[in-house]
N, C-alpha and C positions, 0 to 999 in steps of 0.2 A: 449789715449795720444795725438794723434791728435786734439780733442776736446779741449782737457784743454791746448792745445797752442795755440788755436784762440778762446777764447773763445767768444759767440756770432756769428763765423764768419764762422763755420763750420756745415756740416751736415751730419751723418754718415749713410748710408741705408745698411743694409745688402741683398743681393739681387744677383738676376743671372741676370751679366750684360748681357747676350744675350735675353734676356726677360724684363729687366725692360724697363718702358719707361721715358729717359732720359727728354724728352718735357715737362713733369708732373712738373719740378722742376723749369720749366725756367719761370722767371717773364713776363708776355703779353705786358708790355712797353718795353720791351729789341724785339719785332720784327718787322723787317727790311721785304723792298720787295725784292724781289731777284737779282733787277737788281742792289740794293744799295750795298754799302761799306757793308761789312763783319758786322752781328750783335756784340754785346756788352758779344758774350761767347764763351767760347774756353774748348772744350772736351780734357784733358788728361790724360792719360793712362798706367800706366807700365802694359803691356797685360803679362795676363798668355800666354805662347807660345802655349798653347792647344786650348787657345780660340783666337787666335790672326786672323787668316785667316777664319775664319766663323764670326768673330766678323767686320771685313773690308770690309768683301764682305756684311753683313747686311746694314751696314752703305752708302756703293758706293750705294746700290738701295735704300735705302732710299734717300740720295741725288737726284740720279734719276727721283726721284716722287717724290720730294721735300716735304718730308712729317718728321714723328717722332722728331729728334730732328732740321731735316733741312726746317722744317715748319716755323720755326724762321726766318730765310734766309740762306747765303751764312754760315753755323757756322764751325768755323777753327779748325782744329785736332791736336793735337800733343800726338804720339803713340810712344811704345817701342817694336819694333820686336826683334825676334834671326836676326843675322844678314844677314844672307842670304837671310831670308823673304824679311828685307829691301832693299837689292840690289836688289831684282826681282821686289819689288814695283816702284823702281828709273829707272831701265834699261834703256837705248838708244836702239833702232833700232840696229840690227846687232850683237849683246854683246851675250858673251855665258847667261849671266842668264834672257834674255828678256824673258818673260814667259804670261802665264793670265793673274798674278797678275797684271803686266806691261801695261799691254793692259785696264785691266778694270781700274781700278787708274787715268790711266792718260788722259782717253777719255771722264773723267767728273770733274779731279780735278790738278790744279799744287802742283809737287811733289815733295818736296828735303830733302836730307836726312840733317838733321841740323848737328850730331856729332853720336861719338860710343864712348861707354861705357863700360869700360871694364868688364869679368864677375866678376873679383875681387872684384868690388866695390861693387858686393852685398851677403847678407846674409840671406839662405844657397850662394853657391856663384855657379852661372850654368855651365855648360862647354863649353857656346858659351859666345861671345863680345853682344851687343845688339846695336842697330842702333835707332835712332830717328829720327822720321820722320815726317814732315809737309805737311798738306793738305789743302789747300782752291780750296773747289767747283768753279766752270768755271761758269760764267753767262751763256754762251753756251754750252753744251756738243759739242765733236769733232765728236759722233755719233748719228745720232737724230733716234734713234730708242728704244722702249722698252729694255730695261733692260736683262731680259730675254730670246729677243731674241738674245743680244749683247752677252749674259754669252754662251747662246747653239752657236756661231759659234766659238767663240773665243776658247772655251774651246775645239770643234770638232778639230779646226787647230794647236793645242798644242797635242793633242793625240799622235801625230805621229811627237815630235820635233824634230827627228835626219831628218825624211824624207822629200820631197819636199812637200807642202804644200798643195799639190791638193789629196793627202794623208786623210787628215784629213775632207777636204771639201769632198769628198764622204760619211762620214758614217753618214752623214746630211740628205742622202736621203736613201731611201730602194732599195737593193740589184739590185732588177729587172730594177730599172732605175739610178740606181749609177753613172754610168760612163757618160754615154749621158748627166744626169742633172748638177754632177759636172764640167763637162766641158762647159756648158752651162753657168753654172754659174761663173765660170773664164773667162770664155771671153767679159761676158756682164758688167762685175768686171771690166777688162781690168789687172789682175792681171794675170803674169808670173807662171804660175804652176809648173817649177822648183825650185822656192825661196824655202827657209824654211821657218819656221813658224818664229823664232827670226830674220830672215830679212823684215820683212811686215812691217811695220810703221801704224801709227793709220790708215791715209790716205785709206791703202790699206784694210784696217778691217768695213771702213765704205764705201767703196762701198761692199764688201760683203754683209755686212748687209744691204746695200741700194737694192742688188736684190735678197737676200733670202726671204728680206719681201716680193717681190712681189712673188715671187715664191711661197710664203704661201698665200699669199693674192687668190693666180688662186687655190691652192690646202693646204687648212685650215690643215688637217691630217698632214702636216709636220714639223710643228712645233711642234708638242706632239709627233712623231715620236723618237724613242730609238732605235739604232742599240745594244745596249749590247740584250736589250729584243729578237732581231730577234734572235741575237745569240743563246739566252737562250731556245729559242723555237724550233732552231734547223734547222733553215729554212736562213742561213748565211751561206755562201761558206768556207770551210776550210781555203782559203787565207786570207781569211777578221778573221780569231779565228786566225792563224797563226800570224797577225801580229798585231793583239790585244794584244795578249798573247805577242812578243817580245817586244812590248810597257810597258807590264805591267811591266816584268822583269827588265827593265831598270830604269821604275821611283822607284823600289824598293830602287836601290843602289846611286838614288841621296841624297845626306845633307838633311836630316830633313824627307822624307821620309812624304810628305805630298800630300794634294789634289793641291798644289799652288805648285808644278813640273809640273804640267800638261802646 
């Protein structure tokens, strides 16, 4: 149906958009340097809610490496979340829903939510509103560090959102030097250890990452470092599975019940 109302002007791929590669389609005179005005294409999306946060977070590190479909240049998004995804993607500094999603989003791209949709207006019709949301990549990221090492602290200081923030930045490192190295690491931060995690601003996330990287850089093992794994092994102090576990419990009974609570 699609087809036969543009005809010529449409193209249908049946495909797992978490797999296809979107770049394949894009014409090689439509790309831009990076420091230029936004290329001549625009990604959008009513996302299944199932794929919507594995499909943003692929997308932010592609941006990141400026590669896939962002090998083009700066290419501008316009997405359909449940709506509380989209609030957590938009969040301010301080807000109950500032979350990951918040932090990776906005430390490589400007965020606004355009409008909401009600779920009336579609068919089947879902039980949530849905948000719209606009992205164009930063000529600069806000954090200049690899991608993955951004995703492992950000997502480490969310683990523990009710708590103060130096919480989370401990299971960064292994048990036997936890305390000494996160506090090490909040001071050379120059970040407040009693904050929470939704009071940090980007600011405070990129010197984080400004001295985890060296911290990995004197001891390479810590970035491939997994505190659940210690857990699992057996070799994690019961206070640290104590407050894993009341962590876990709680992200259970947030809206949507997803990885993008954390």
């Amino acid at each position: 149906m699609l087809s036969e109302a543009a005809p010529g002007k449409v193209r249908i791929v049946h495909g797992d958009i978490l797999t296809y590669k979107l770049e394949k389609v894009f014409p090689k005179h439509l790309m831009k340097n990076w420091e230029d005005d936004p290329p001549d294409i625009h990604i959008i999306g009513n996302l299944p809610f199932s794929v919507s946060t594995p499909l943003i977070i692929k997308w932010l590190e592609n941006i990141s490496k400026r590669d896939g479909p962002f090998s083009y240049g700066r290419t501008r998004m316009t997405l359909t979340f449940q709506k509380e995804v989209g609030e957590r993607l938009i969040a301010a500094t301080g807000t109950r829903q500032r979350s990951r999603l918040s932090i990776m989003s906005q430390y490589l791209c400007t965020v606004h939510k355009c409008f909401m949709i009600p779920g009336q207006a579609f068919i089947p019709k879902p039980e949530v509103d849905v948000a719209v949301v606009h992205f164009t990549p930063l000529v600069q990221p806000k954090i200049e560090q690899p991608f993955k090492l951004v995703e492992k602290v950000v997502r480490s200081v969310f683990q523990f959102r009710r708590k103060h923030c130096h919480h989370g930045i401990r299971i960064l490192f292994p048990e036997a030097e936890r305390l000494e190295k996160a506090e090490q690491m909040l001071m050379l931060a120059d970040v407040d250890p009693t904050l929470r995690p939704t009071q940090l601003s980007i600011f405070h996330f990129k010197c984080l990452c400004d001295v985890f990287r060296k911290m990995c850089d004197e001891d390479p093992k810590l970035l491939a470092y997994n505190f659940r794994e210690e857990l699992r092994e057996g070799r994690g102090s019961k206070a640290t599975l104590k407050g894993l576990t009341a962590c876990s419990s709680y992200s259970s009974k947030l809206p949507g019940n997803n990885s993008d609570t954390d």
